[in-house]
N, C-alpha and C positions, 0 to 999 in steps of 0.2 A: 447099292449104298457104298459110299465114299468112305475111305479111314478118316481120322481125323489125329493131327500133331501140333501137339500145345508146346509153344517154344516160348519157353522162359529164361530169362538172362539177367543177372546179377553180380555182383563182388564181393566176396565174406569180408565179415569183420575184421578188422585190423586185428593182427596176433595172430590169425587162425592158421590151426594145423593144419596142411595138405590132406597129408595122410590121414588123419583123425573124420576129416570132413568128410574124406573119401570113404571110408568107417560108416561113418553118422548112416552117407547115401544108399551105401548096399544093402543096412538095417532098413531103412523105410522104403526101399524098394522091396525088399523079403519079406519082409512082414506087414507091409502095408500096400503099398500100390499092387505090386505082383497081385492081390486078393481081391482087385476090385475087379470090376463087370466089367468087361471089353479092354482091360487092361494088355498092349501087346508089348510094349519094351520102354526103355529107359537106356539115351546116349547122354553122356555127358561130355564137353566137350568146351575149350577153354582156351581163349587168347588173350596173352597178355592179362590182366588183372579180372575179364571180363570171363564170368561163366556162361554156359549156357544149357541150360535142358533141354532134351527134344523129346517128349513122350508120346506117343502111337498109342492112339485106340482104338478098336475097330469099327466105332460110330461116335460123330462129333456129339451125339445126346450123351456116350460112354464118357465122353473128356470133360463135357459141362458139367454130369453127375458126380462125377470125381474133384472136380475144382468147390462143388460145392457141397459136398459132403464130407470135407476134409476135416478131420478133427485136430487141430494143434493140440489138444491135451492129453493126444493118444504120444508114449514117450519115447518110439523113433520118429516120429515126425517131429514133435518138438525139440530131440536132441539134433536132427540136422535142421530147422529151422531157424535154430539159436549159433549156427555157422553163417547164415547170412544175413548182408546186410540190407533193412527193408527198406532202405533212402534210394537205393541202385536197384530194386523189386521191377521188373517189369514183365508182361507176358501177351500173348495173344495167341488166338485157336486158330488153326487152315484148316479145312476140307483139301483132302490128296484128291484132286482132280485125275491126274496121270500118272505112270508110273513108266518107266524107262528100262 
């Protein structure tokens, strides 16, 4: 079995703090993602206006259960949810075929 990395990329809100977003990220990775099943890391990684996530888990059925069992009302994931913007929202899952 294959890892699987959900790369999601987006622009926070106009205003938004760096550092606060940066905040918001490390709360919903601690206490949120880090806790789910096949959870294995969170990069963050960012050009120009454009974010992006990269999360690893150790089976694309661990990445789809986690995309859909995400609770926005649980409240570090709604406080860094509320740093981005959902117009710029995009994502898609790989299977890690290779590894180098």
């Amino acid at each position: 079995m294959s890892n699987a990395v959900w790369f999601i990329s987006y622009e926070l809100v106009e205003g938004a703090s760096v550092p606060e977003f940066l905040l918001a990220a490390e709360g919903c990775c601690k206490e949120v993602a880090s806790k789910k099943k096949g959870y294995i890391s969170w990069k963050q990684l960012k050009q120009g206006n454009t974010w992006v996530d990269l999360m690893t888990f150790e089976t694309m059925e661990d990445a789809i259960n986690f995309e859909e069992q995400a609770d926005p009302d649980n409240p570090y994931a709604s406080k860094f949810y509320s740093f981005i913007n959902p117009d710029t929202l995009d994502s898609q899952m790989y299977s890690v075929e290779k590894s180098y």
